[in-house]
Every structure is written in C-alpha cells, then in structure tokens.
C-alpha positions as CSV (number, residue, x, y, z in Angstrom):
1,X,48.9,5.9,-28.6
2,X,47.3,4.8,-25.1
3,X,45.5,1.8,-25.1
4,X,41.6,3.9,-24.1
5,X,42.7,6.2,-26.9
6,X,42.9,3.5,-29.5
7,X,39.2,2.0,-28.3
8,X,37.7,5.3,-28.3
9,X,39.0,6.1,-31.9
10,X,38.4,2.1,-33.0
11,X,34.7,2.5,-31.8
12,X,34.8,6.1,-33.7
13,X,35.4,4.6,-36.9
14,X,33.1,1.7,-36.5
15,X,30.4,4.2,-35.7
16,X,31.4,6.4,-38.8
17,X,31.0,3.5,-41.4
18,X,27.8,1.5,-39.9
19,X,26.3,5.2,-40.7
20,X,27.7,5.7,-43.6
21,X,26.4,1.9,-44.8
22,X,22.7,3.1,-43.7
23,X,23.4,6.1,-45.6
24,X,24.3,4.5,-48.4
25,X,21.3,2.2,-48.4
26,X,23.5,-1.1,-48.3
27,X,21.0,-2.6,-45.8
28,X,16.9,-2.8,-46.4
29,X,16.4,-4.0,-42.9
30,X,14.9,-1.7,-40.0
31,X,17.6,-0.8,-37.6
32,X,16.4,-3.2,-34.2
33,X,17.8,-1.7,-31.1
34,X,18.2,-4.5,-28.1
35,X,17.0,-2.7,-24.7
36,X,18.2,-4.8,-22.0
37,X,15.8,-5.5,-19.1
38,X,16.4,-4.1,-16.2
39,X,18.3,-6.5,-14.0
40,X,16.3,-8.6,-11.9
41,X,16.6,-7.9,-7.8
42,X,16.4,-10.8,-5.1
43,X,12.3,-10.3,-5.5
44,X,10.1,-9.3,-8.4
45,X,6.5,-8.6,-7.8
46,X,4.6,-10.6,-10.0
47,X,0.9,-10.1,-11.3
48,X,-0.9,-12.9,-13.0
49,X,-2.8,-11.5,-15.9
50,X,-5.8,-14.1,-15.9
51,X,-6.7,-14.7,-19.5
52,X,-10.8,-15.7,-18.9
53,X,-13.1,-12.7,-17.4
54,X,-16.2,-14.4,-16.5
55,X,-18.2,-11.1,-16.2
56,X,-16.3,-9.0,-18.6
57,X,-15.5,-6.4,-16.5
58,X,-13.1,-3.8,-17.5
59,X,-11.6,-0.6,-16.1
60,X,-10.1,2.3,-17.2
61,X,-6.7,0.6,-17.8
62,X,-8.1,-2.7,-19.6
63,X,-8.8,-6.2,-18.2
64,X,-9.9,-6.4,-14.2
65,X,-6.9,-8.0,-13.4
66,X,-5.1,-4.6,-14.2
67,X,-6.6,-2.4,-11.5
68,X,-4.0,-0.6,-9.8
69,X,-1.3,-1.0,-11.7
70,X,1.2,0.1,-12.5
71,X,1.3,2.0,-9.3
72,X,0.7,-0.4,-6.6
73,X,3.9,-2.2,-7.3
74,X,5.8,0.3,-7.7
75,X,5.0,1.9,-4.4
76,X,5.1,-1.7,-3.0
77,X,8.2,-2.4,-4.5
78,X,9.3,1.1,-2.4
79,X,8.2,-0.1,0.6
80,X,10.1,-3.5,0.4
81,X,13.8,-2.4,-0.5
82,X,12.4,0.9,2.6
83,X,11.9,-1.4,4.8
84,X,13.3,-4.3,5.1
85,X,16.8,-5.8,3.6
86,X,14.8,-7.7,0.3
87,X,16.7,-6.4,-2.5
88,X,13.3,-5.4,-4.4
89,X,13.4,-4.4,-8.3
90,X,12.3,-1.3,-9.1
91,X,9.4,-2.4,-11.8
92,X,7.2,-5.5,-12.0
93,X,6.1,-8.1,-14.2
94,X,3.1,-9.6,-15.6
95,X,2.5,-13.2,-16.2
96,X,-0.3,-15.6,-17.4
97,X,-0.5,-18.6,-15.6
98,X,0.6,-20.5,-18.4
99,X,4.1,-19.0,-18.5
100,X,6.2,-20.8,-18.1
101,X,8.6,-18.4,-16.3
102,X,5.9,-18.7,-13.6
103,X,8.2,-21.4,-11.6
104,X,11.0,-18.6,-11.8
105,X,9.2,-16.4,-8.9
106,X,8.3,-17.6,-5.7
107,X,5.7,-14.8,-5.0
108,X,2.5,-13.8,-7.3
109,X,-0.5,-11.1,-6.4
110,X,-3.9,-11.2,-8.4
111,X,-6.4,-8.6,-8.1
112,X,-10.2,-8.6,-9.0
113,X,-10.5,-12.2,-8.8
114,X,-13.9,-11.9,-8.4
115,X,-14.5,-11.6,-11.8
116,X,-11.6,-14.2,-13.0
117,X,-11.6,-17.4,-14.5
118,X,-9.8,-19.9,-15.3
119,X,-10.0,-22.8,-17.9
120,X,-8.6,-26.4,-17.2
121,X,-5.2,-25.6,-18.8
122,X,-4.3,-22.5,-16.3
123,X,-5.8,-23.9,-13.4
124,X,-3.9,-26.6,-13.9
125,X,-0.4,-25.3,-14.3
126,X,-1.5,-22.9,-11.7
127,X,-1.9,-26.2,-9.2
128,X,1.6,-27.1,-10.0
129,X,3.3,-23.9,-9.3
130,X,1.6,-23.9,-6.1
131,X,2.3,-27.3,-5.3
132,X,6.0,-26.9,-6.4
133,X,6.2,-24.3,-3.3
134,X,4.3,-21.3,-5.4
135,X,2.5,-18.7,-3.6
136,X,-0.4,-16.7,-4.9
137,X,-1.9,-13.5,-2.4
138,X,-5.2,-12.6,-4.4
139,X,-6.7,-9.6,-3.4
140,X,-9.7,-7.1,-4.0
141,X,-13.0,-8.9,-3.9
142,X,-15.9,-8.0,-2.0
143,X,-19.0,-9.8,-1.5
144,X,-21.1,-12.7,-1.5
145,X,-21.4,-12.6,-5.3
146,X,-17.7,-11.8,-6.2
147,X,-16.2,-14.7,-3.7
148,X,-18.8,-17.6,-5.1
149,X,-16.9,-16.6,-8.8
150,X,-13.6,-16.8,-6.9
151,X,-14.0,-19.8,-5.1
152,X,-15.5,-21.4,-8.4
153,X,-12.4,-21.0,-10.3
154,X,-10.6,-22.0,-7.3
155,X,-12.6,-25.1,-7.0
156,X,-10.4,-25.9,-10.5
157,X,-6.9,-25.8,-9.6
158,X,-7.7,-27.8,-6.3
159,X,-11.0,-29.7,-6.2
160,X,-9.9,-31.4,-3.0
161,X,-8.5,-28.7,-0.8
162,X,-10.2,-26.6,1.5
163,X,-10.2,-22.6,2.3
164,X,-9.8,-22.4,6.0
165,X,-9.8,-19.0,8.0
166,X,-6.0,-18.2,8.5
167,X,-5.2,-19.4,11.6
168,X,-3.9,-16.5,14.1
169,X,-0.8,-18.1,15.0
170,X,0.1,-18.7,11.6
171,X,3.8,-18.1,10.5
172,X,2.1,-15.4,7.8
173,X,1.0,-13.1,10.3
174,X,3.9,-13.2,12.3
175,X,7.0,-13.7,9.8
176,X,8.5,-9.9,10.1
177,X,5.5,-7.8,11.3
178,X,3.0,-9.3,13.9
179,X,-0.6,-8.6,12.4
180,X,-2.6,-9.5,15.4
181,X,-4.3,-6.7,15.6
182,X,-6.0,-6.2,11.6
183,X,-8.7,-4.5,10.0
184,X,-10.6,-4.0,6.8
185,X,-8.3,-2.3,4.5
186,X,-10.5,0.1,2.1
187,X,-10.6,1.3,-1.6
188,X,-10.1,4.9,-2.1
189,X,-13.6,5.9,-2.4
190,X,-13.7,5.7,1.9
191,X,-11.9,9.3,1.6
192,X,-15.3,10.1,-0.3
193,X,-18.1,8.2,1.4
194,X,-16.5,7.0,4.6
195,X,-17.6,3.3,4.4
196,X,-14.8,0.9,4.2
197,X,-16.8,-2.1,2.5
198,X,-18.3,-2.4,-0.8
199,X,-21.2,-4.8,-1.5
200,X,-22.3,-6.8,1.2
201,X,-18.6,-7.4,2.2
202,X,-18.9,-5.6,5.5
203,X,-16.7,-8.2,7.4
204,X,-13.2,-8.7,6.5
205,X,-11.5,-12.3,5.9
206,X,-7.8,-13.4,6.0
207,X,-8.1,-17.2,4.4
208,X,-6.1,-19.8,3.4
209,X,-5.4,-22.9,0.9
210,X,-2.8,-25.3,2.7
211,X,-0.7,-28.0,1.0
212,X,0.4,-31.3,2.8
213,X,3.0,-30.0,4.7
214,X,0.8,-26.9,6.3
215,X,2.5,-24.4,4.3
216,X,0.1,-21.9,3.4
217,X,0.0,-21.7,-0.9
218,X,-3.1,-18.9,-1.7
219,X,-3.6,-15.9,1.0
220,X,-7.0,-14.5,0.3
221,X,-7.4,-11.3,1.3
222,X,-11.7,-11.2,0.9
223,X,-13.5,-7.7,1.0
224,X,-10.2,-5.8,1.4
225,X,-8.5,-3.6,-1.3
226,X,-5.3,-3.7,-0.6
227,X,-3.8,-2.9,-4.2
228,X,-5.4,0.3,-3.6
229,X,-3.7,1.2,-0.6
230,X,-0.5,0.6,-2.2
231,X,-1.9,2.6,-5.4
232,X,-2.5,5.3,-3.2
233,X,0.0,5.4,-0.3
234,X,1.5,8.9,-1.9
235,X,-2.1,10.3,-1.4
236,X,-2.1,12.2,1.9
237,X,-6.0,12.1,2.0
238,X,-5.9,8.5,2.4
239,X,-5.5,6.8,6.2
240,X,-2.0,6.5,7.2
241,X,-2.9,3.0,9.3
242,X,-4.5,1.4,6.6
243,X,-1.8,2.4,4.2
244,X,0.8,1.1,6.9
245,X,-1.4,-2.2,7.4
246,X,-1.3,-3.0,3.7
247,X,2.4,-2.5,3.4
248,X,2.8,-5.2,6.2
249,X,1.0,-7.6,5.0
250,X,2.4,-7.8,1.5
251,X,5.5,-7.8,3.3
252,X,4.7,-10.6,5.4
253,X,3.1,-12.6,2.3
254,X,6.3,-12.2,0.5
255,X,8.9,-13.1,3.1
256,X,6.8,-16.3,4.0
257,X,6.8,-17.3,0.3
258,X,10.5,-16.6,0.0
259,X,11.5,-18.8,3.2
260,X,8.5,-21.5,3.2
C-alpha cells in the first residue's frame, strides 16, 4: 500500500474511534478545539485598550478607546501591504499597557485619549516601552477640554519631558511620503455639516514627545480624526485627500517606529 494511502487510512481510523469514545461517553470533558492565530506579518497594528476612562464615555461599540474599530485597522492594514513592501497582517490586536507582550511591537495607535487615563502602574510600564524604543501615535481629540485630560495623563508616564510642535523637517514627515503640505483631517460627520473641527479644535496640531537621542516616542495627532478616515476610506462620500492624507501619515508613523 502507498505510503499517503496508509496516512490517510491511519488518520481514518483514529478519527473513527476518538468518535466512537465520545459516543460511548468514555470522556466527561468538553471537546476544546485549539484555533491557531493567524500568523503574525512583519507589522501588527496595535491598539492600546486604556483601562481608566476619566469621563466615562462610551460609544456604540464599548469603551472610548474602541471607536473605529475594527475597521480602521483593517482598511489600514490594506493600505500598508497596497502600498508599500511592509508585510502587514491582515487583523489587529489589542493590548493594555500592562501587557507584557507590549515590548513585542514596535508601533501602537490610541484613540479618544481625551477621555483616557492612566494610573501609576500603566503610565509607568507605558514610560518604559517608550523608552525601550516604543512608539505610541494617539489620535482623535479635539479641543481645549479633551487635550488638558490628555496631557494630564501624559504628565504621568513623563513628568519631565516636554510636547513640542513636530518640527517640519522631522524624519516623520518625510520617512516614505513627504507631508509638507497637511491639513485637518475630519470625522465623518464633515460629509453631513461640512465643518472639519469639533469643539473649539478649529486649528490642527502635529506634536511630539522626544527621548534623549531626538527620536520622536508619542506623535499626537490633536483635533484630527484620523481613525475615522481609515474607518471610512470605502465610503465614496467621504474626501478622497483626506482619506489619502491619513493613510500617509500612519504610514509614515509606522515606518519611523520600525527603523528609529
């Protein structure tokens, strides 16, 4: 008998008697079936599930820091293996900060972070991922009143480190796509009211938290919604450029965390 004949009539048999043990009722435990995760490409998008929400917000899908998902990383995640040569998985992940598979990635994204915060014990292992050569792109904030909670929690994981406007010659805006020419990326209610800001957060800013070595650790993307772009980048009501600009950007942000 051919060797692939034997397997396939060994794996036959095996099959045969497992049911006939179930059937028998020779085992009271559940049957536990193993699903193996998918395999991990070169980059994994990464969204830090904060566990504190100072304000309590919630949205339709849960906890703040779950707006957009799971759709804006898995059109992201689309654009990436599109358009450049980063070997992107198809699906994401979500992390706390206390995780301790946080060191594993070298890129993470939180949204809403005008509404997070964080207690001693995440803002400090968050200071140590960053420090160990981490990079965190927070995003979808707007307003006076949302940045003060941001930059509060901030104020945690580095008491002693400013944020500075991003620099236009910085390496981020200029790592695969150069973004010298930028503007305020909108949630998807502009295709409803045509206003691109929300609160008082009429004015775009691209800032920064810096280690030692000038590398560039947090990219704040303040009263900007690019999550939402992503989200919505299969909508063909919503703007083309803006969908186009937020694809770049997270692009950029990535590649600079994978080679800084």
């Amino acid at each position: 008998m051919p060797d692939i004949a034997k397997i396939a009539l060994l794996a036959a048999i095996v099959a045969c008697l497992a049911v006939a043990g179930i059937a028998a009722g020779q085992s009271d435990e559940p049957l536990e079936i193993e699903v193996a995760r998918e395999a991990p490409g070169e980059f994994e998008f990464v969204r830090l599930a904060y566990s504190g929400n100072r304000f309590a917000r919630s949205t339709q899908r849960g906890e703040a820091w779950r707006t957009d998902w799971p759709d804006a990383e898995h059109h992201f995640l689309k654009g990436v293996n599109r358009l450049t040569t980063v070997d992107a998985a198809e699906n994401g992940r979500i992390l706390i900060p206390l995780d301790a598979d946080i060191y594993d990635y070298p890129w993470i994204y939180a949204v809403e972070v005008g509404y997070w915060y964080l207690n001693d014990q995440e803002a400090t292992r968050l200071r140590d991922y960053l420090l160990r050569g981490g990079f965190l792109m927070v995003d979808d904030f707007h307003g006076s009143y949302e940045w003060a909670s941001f930059k509060s929690s901030m104020e945690r994981v580095f008491p002693d480190r400013p944020i500075v406007d991003i620099p236009e010659n910085d390496e981020a805006f200029h790592v695969l796509y150069d973004l010298d020419h930028r503007i305020q990326i909108p949630s998807r209610m502009y295709i409803y009211t045509g206003q691109t800001w929300e609160r008082d957060g009429r004015d775009p800013r691209w800032r920064g938290i810096y280690d030692d070595d000038g590398r560039l650790m947090v990219a704040i993307n303040w009263n900007m919604d690019i999550g939402d772009a992503w989200e919505h980048a299969d909508w063909p009501d919503y703007p083309e450029n803006m969908t186009a600009l937020a694809y770049r950007f997270g692009i950029n942000y990535l590649i600079y965390a994978m080679t800084h």
